[in-house]
PATI-179824 format. One record per atom (N, C-alpha, C): x, y, z; residue in three letters. Coordinates in steps of 0.02 Angstrom, whole numbers, plus 50000, padded with zeros to 5 digits. Layout:
// PATI-179824
XYZala ...
END
This chain:
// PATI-179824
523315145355480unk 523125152255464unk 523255156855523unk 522935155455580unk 523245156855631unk 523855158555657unk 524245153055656unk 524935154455657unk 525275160155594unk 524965159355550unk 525315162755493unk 525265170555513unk 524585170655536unk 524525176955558unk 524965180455619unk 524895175355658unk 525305179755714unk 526065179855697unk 526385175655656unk 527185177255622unk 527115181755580unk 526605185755548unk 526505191755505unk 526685196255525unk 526195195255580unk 526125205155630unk 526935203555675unk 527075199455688unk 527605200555735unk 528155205855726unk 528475206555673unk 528895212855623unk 528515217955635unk 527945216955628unk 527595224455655unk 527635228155728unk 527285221155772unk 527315223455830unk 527975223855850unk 528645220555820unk 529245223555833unk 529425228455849unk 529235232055775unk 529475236655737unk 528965243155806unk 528475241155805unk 527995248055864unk 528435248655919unk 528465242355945unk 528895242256028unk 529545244456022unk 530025244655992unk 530635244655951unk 530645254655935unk 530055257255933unk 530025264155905unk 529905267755955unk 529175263355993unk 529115266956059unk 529435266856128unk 529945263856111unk 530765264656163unk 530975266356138unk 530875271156091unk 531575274056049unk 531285283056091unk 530705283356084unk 530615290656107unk 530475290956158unk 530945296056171unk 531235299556236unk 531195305556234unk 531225309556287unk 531055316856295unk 531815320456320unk 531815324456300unk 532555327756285unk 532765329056369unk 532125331056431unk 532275330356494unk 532605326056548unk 532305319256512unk 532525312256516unk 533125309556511unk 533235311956458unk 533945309456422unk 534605313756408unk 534485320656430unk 534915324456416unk 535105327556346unk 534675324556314unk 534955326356244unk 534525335556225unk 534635337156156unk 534315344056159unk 533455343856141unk 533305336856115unk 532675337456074unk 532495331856107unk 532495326956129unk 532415321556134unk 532415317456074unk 531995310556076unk 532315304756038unk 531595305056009unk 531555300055952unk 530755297255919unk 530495303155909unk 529645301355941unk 529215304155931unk 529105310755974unk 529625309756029unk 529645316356072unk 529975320656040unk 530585321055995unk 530815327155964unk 530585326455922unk 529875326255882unk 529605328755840unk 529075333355880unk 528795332155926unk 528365335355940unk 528945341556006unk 529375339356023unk 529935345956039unk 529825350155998unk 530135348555919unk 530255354055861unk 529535357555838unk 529205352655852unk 528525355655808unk 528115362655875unk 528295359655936unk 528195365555984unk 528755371156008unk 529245369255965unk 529665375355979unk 529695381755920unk 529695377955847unk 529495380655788unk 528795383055809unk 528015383655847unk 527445384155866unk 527715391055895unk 527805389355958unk 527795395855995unk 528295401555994unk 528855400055967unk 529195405055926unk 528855409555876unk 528395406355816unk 528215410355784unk 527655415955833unk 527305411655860unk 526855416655907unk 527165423255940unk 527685419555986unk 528225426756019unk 528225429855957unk 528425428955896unk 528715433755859unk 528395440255849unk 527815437355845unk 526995443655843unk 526655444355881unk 527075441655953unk 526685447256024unk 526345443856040unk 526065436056024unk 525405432556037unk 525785429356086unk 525935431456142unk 525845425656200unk 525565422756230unk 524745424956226unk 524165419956264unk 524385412956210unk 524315413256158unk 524345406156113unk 525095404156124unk 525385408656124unk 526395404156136unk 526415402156183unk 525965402056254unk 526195399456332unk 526005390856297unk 525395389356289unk 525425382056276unk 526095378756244unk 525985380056182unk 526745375856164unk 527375376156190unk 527565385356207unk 528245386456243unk 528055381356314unk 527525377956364unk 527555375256404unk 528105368656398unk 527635366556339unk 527905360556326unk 528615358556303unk 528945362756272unk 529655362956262unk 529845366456328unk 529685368256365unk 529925370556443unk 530185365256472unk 529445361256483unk 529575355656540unk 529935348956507unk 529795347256420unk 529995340456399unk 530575341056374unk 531085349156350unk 531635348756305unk 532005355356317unk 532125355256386unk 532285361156414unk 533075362856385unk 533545358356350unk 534055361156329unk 533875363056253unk 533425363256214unk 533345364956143unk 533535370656124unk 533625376656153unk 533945382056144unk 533715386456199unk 534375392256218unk 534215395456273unk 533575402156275unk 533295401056203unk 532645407656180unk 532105404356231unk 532245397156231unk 531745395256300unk 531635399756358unk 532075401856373unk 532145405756429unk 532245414056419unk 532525415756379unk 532215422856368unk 531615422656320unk 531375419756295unk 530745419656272unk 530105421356355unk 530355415956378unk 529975414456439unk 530085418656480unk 530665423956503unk 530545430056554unk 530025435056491unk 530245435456455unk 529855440556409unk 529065438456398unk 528835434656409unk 528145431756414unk 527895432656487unk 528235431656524unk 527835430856584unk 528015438256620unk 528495442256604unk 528735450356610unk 527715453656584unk 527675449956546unk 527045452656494unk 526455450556531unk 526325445656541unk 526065442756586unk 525895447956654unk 526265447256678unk 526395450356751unk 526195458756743unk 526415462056718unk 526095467356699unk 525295469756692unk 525105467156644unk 524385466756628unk 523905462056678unk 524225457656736unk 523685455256768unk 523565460456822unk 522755459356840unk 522555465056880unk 522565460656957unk 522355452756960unk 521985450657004unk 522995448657038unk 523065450957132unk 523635450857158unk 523765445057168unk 523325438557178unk 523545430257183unk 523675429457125unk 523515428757067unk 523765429357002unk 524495429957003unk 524225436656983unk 525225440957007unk 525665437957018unk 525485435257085unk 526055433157136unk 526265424957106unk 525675422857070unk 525855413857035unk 526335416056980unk 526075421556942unk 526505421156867unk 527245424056903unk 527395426156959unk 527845428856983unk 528355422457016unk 528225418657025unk 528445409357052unk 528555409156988unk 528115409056933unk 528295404956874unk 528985410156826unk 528855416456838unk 529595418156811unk 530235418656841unk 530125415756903unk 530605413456952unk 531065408256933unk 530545404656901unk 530645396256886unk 530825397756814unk 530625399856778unk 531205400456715unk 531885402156727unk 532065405456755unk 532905410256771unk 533105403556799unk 532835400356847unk 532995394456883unk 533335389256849unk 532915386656822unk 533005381056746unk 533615383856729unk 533505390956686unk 533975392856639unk 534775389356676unk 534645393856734unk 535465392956754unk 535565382856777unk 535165380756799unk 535175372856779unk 535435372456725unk 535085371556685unk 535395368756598unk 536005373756546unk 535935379956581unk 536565385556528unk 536805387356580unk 537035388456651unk 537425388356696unk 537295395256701unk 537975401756683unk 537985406556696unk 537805408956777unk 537705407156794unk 537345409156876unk 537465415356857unk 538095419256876unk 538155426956889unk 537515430556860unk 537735430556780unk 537475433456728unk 536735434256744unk 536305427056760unk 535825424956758unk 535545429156825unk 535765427356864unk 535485429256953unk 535495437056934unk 535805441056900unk 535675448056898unk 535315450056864unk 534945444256806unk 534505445856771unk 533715445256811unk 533775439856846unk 533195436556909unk 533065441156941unk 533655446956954unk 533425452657018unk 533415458956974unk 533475458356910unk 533135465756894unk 532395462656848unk 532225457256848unk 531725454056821unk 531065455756883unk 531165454356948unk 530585454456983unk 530605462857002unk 531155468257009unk 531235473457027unk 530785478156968unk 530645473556911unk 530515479456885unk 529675480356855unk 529435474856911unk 528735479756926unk 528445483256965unk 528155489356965unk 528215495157016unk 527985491757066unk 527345486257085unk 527085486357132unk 527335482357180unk 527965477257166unk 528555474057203unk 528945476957213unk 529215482157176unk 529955487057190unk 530175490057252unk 529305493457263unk 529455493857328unk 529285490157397unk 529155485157386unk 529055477757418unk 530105476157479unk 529965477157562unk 530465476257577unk 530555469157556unk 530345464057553unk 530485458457565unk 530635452757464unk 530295459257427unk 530645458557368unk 531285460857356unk 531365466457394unk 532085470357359unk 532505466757415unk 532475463057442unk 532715458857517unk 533075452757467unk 532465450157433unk 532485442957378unk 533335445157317unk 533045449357289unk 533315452757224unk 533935455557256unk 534005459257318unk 534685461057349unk 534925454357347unk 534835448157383unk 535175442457400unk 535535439957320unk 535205439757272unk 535255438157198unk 536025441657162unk 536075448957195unk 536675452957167unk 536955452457183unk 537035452257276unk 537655449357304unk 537915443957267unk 537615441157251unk 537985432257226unk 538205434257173unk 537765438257120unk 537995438957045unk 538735442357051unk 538785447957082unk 539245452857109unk 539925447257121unk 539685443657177unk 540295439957212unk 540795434957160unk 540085432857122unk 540405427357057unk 540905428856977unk 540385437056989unk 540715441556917unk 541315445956932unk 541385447756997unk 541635454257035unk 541865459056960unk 542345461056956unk 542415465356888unk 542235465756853unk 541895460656822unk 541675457856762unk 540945457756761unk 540665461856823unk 539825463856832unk 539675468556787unk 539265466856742unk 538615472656726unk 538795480856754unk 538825483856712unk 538745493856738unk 537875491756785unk 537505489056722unk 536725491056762unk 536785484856830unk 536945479556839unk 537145475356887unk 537195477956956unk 537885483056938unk 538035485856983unk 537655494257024unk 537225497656961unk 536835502656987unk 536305499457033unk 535735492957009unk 535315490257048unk 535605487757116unk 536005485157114unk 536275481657183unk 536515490257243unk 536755494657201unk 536665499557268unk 536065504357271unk 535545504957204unk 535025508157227unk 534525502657298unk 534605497257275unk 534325490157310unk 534545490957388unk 535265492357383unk 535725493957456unk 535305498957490unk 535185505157457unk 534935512757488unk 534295509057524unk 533785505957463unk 533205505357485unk 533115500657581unk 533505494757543unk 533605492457610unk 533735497157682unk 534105500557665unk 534325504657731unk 533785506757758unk 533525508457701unk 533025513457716unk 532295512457746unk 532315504157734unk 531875500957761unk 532205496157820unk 532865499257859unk 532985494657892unk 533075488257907unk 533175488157838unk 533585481157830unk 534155479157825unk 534605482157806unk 535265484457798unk 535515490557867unk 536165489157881unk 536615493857927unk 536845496457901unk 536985505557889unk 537655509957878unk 538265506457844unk 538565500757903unk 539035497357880unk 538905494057821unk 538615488057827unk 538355486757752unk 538255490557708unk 538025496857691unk 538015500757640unk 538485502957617unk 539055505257674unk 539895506657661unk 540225503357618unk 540115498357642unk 540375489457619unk 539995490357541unk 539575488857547unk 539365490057466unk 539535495657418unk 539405499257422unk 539715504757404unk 540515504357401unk 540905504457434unk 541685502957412unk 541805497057360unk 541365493457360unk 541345486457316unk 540975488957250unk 540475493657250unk 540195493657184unk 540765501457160unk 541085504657198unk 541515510757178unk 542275505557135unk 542335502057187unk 542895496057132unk 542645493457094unk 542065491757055unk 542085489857004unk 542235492556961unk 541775500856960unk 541555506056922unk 542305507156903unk 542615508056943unk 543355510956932unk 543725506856889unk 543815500756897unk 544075493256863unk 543795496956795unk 542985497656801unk 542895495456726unk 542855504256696unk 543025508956734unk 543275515356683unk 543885515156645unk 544275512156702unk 545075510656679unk 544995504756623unk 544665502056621unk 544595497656541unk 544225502756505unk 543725507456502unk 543495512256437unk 543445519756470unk 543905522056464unk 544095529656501unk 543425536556449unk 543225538756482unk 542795542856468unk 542085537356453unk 541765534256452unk 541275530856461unk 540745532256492unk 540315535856453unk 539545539756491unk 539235535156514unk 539185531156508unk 538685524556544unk 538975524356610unk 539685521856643unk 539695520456682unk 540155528956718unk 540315533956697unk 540095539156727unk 539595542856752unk 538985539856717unk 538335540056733unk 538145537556801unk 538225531256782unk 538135528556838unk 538595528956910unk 539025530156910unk 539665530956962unk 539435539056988unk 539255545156940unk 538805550356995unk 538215548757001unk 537905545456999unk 537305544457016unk 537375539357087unk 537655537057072unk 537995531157150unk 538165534557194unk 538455540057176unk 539025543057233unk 538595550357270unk 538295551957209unk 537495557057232unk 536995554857307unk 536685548557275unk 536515543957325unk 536695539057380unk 537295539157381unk 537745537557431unk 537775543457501unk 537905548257454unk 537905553357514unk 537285555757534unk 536725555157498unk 536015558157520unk 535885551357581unk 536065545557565unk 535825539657588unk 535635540857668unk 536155544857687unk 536195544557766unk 536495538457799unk 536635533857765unk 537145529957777unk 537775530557814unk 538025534457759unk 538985539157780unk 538735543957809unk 539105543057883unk 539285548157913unk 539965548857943unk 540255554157968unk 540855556057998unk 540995548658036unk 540585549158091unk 540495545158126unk 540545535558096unk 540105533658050unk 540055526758023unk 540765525857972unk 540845530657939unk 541365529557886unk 542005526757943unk 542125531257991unk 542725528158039unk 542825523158065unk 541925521658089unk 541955513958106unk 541975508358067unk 541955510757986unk 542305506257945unk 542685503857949unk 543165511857916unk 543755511857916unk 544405511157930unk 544305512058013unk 544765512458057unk 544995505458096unk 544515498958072unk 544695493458112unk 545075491158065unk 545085491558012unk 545475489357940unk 546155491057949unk 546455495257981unk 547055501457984unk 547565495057979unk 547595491558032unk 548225488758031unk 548475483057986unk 547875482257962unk 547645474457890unk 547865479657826unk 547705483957819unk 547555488057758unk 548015492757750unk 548425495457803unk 548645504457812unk 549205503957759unk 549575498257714unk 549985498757682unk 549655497957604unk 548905497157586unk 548665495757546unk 548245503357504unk 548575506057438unk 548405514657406unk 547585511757398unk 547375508057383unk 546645507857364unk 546395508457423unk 546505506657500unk 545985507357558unk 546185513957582unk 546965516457577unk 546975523657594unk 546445530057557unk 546655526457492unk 545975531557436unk 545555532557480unk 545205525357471unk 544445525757480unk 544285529557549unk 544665529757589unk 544585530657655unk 544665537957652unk 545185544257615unk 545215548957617unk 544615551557585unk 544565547857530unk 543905551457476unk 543275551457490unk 543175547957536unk 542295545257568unk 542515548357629unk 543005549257672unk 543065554957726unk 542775562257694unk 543155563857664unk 543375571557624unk 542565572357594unk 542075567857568unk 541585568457546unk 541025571657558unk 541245569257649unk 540865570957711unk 540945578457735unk 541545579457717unk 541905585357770unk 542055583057822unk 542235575357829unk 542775572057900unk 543175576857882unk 543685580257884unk 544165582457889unk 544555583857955unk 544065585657996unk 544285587458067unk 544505580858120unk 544295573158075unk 544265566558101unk 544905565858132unk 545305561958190unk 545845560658175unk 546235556358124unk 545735554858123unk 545895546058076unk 545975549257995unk 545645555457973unk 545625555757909unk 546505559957899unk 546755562357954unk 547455566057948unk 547955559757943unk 547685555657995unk 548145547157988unk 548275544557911unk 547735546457890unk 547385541057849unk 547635545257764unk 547815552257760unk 547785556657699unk 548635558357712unk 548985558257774unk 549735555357762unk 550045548757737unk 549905543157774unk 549765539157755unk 549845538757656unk 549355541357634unk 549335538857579unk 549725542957538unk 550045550857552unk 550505554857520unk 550995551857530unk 551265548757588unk 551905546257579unk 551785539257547unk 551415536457550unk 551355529257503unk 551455531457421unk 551095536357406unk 551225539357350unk 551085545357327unk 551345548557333unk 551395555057311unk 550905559957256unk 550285557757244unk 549815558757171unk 549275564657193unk 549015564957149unk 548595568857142unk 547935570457196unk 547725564957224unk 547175561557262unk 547415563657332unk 548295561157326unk 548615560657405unk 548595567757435unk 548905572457385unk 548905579357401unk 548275582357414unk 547865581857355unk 547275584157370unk 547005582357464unk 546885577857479unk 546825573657523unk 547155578657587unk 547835583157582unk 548175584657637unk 548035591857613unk 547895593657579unk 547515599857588unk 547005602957618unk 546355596057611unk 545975597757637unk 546065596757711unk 546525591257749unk 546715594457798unk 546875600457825unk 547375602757794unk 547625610057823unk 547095616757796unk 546635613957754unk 545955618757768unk 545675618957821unk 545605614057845unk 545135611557905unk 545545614257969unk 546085615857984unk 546815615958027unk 546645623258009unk 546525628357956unk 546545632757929unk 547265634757925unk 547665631557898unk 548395635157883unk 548445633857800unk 548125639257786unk 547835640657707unk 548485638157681unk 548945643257668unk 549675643557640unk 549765635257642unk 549755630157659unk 550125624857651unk 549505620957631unk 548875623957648unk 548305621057601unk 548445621957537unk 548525627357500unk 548645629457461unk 549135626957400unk 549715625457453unk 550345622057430unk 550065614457396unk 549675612457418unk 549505606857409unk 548835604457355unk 548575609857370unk 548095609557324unk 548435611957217unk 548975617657238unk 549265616857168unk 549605610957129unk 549895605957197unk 550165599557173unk 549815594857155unk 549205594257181unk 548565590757168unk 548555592557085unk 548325597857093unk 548145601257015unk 548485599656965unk 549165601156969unk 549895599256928unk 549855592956906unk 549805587456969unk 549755581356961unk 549115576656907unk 548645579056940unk 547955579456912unk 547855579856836unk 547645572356803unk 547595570956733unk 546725570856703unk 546385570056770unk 545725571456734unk 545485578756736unk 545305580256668unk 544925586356683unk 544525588456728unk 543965585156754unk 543455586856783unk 543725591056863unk 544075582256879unk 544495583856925unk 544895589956947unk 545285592756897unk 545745595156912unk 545255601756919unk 544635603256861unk 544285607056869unk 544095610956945unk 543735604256974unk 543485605757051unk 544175606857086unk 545025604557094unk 545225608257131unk 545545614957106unk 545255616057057unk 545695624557027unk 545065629157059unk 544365627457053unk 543805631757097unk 543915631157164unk 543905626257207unk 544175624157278unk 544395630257296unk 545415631357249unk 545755632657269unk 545555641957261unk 545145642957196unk 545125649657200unk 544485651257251unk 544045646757281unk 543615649857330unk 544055651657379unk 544515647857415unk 544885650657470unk 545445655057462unk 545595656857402unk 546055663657367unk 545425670557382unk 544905669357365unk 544485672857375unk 544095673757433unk 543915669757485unk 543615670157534unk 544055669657592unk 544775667057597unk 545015667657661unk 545615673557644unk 545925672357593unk 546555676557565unk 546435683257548unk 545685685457537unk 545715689857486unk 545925692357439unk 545855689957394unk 546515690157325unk 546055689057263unk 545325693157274unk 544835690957212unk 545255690757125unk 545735693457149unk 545995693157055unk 546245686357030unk 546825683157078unk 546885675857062unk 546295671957091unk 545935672857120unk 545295667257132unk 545025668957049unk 544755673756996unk 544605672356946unk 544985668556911unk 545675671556919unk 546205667056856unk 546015660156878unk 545855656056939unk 545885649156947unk 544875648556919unk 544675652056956unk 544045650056908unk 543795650256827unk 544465652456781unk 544505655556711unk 544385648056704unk 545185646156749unk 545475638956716unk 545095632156743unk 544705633256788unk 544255629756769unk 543455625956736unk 543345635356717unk 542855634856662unk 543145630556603unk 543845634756581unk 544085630556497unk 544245623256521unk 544225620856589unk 544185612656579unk 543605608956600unk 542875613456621unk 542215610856603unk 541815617456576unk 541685617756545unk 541335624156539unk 540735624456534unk 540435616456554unk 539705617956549unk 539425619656651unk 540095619856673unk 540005621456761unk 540005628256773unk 539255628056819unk 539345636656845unk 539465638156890unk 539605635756941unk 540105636456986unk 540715639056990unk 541075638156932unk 541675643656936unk 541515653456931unk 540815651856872unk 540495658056866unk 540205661856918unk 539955657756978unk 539985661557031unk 540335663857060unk 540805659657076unk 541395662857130unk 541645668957070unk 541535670257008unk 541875675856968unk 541685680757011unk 540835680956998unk 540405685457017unk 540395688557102unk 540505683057135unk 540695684757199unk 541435689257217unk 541945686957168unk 542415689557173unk 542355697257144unk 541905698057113unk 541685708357063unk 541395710357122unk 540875707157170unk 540505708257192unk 540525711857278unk 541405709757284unk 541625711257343unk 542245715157338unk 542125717257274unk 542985720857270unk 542735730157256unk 542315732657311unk 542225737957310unk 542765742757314unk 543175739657344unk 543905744457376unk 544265747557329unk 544145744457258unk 544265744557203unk 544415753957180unk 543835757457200unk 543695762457194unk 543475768657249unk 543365774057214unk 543515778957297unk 542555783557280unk 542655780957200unk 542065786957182unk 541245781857194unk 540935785157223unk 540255779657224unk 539945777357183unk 539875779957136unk 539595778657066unk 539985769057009unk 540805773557015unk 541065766857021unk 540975762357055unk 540745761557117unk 540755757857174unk 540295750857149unk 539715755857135unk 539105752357111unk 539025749757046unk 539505749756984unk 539605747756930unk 539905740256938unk 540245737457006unk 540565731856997unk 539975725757000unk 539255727457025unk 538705724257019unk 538465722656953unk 538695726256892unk 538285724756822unk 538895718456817unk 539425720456839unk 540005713956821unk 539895708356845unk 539595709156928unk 539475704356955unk 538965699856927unk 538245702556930unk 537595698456898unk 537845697156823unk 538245698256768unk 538425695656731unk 538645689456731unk 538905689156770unk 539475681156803unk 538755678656805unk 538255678756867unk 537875675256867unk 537455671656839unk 537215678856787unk 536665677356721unk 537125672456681unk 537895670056677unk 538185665656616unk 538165657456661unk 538175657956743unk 538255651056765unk 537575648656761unk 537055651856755unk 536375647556765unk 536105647656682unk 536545651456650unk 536375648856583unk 536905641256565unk 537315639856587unk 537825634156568unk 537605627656615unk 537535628656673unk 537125624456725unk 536525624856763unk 536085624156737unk 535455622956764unk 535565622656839unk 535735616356879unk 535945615156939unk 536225622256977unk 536425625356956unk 536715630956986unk 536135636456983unk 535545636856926unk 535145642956916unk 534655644456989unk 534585641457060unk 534335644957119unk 535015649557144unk 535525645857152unk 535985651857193unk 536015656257146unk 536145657257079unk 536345660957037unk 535795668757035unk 534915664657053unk 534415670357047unk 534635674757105unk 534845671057165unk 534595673257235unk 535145678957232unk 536155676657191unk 536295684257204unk 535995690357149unk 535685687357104unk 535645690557058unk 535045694057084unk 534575696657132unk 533885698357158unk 534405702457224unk 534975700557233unk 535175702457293unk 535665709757275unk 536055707957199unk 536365714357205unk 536195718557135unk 535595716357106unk 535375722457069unk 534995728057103unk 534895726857170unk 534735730557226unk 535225737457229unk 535945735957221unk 536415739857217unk 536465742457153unk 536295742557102unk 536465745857032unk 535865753257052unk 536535758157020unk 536655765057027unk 535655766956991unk 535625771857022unk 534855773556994unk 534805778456942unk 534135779056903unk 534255781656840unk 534435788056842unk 534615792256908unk 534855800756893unk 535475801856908unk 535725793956926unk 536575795756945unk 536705792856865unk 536425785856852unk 536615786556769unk 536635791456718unk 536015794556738unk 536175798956691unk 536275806356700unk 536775808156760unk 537085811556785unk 537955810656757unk 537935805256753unk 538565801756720unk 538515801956654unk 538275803656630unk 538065806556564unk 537915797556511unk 537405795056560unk 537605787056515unk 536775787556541unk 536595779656490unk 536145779056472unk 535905771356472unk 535495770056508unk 535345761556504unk 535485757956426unk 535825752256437unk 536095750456381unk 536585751956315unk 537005755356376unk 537545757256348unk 538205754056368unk 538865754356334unk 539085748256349unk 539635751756391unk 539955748956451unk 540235752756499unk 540875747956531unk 541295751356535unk 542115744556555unk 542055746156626unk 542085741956665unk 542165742156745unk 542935741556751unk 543455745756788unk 543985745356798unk 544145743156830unk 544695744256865unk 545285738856918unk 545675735356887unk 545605729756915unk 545735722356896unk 545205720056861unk 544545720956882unk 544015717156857unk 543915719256769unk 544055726056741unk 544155727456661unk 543715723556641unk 543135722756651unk 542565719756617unk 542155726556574unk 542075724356524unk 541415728456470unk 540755724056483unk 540425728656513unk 539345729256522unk 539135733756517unk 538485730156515unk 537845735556486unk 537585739656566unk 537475744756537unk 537255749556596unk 536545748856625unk 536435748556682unk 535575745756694unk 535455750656764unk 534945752256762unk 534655755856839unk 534405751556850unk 534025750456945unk 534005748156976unk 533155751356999unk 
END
């Protein structure tokens, strides 16, 4: 009986031992679920805390999402954006700072994993450094944005072109901050900055007009120059050790004229080296521009001039060509005196931005100084309704422009004729009146 019994159960106890070497945990073995009884309880905790994420319940999804964390970490990659998005949540709402700083290790350690088991590094590491950046009370933490800088470099170095628009904004707002906390050198910021300006550029020239990363590329280049970083001085000591590695290369001549010229290096020697140089390398739009603003700086207008129309000619982006058709009519107007073609160049570059008021000033400046115009006084003082017109249209089109725009506009309604010469002139406030010359503008009549 005995015996009978223990040859009974034996198939059994086979069959247990036989099952319980069969399950394995998907960590173990590499597989996605593991084996047996471990990928049932994989699936049953991944199906668990999924539904929870779905409805925001993450106090109840951390248990099970644990457990498919640590036992079946290849089961799908929602492991891991599940898990920054939980512990993002997490981290937020805790008040107590040791806390904080644990759930802050632990969403460390997800990104970690991730790139273990789904690789990506680049992708991933830029997600890691806008993951801890983006709670206020680390952001401005030097020794976080220190962490999260180290993270972009790599992502940057691994993706280079192929980086993120937002990739690349964090890694130079990250740059500024550093500086700014002395952690970073001038040079280094240069250096970055020429590296995040080549991407931007790479990736306009793949989607031309692209508000995202035009967005981002003035907003870079805004803060680049506020940075205090670039100066006359640092940009050269970039620049200038490169000369003999580089001097045959149009992308380091660019960069070197355009981040000079940014400054107002102009007077540099290195930026006259450096803006020939690249006209005779090639002859474009950029190059000219580039040797104009030399011979501004030289003040031999006339061949400034010369150069700045070839710029223009050449010149396929609007915006662009915009800023050198104003350029060219501020110094038609302020060194040449020639307020009539300084408007024609500021016409033409309203109709190629017209939401810029800046051309509208220099209009106004140009009414505003062309007294000579006339012999009678009365006229004299009429070229002011022309002028503050200009003004009143640039601070309606650009905001950014509405302080200079008040200050002439407070400055030369000072000059509008008073109500007994108006109406000595047999006119009447709000009446409509052509200012002659050249200027042939129709306005409303106003005392002063």
């Amino acid at each position: 009986m005995e015996i009978g019994l223990k040859i009974a159960l034996y198939p059994f106890l086979l069959g247990f031992i036989t099952l319980t070497s069969m399950a394995q945990k998907g960590v173990e073995d590499g597989s996605r679920y593991g084996h047996g009884e471990d990928s049932i309880r994989c699936i049953k905790n991944l199906s668990l805390y999924r539904e929870y994420v779905k409805h925001g319940n993450y106090d109840m999804g951390l248990g099970p999402w644990r457990i498919v964390f640590e036992e079946c970490p290849k089961a799908t990659k929602n492991i891991y954006i599940d898990g920054a998005k939980m512990f993002n949540d997490f981290i937020a709402n805790e008040k107590d700072p040791d806390r904080k700083a644990i759930l802050m290790d632990s969403l460390r350690i997800v990104y970690d994993q991730r790139i273990k088991y789904y690789k990506q590094r680049g992708s991933v590491l830029s997600r890691k450094a806008n993951a801890i950046l983006r709670h206020q009370e680390y952001r401005s933490d030097p020794d976080i944005q220190e962490e999260a800088y180290g993270y972009l470099v790599e992502s940057i170095s691994i993706l280079k072109n192929k980086s993120w628009v937002a990739t690349v904004a964090t890694f130079m707002t990250t740059s500024f901050a550093l500086f700014q906390n002395e952690r970073l050198t001038d040079q280094q910021v240069i250096e970055n900055y020429a590296q995040a300006s080549e991407i931007l550029d790479y990736q306009l020239g793949l989607k031309p007009g692209d508000k995202t990363i035009l967005e981002v590329k003035e907003v870079t280049d805004y803060n680049f120059i506020i940075s205090g970083a670039p100066t006359c001085e640092s940009l050269v000591s970039y620049f200038q050790p490169l000369w003999e590695e580089k001097k045959g290369e149009i992308d380091y001549l660019g960069r070197a004229v355009n981040f000079l010229s940014a400054l107002d290096c102009e007077s540099e020697p290195f930026y006259a080296l450096a803006a020939e140089a690249l006209y005779e390398k090639e002859p474009s739009a950029q190059a000219a521009y580039g040797l104009a603003k030399l011979f501004l700086v030289k003040e031999e207008f006339e061949k400034a001039i010369t150069y700045y129309e070839e710029a223009i000619d050449r010149e396929e982006d609007p915006s662009k060509k915009a800023d050198y058709l104003y350029q060219l009519g501020f110094i038609t107007n302020a060194q040449l005196k020639q307020p009539q073609k300084a408007r024609t160049y500021a016409l033409e570059a309203i109709r190629l931005k017209p939401d810029w008021g800046e051309p509208y000033i220099l209009i106004g400046d140009a009414y505003a100084g062309s007294k000579d115009c006339f012999t009678d006084e009365f006229e004299k003082t009429t070229i002011y309704w022309a002028a503050v017109d200009q003004y009143s249209k640039a601070k309606s089109v650009d905001a950014d422009v509405a302080e200079k725009a008040n200050e002439r506009i407070s400055t030369y309604k000072k000059y509008f004729p008073d109500i007994e010469t108006i109406f000595f002139y047999s006119l009447k406030e709000g009446d409509n009146y052509t200012v002659g010359c050249w200027i042939n503008e129709t306005t409303k009549v106003r005392a002063r």
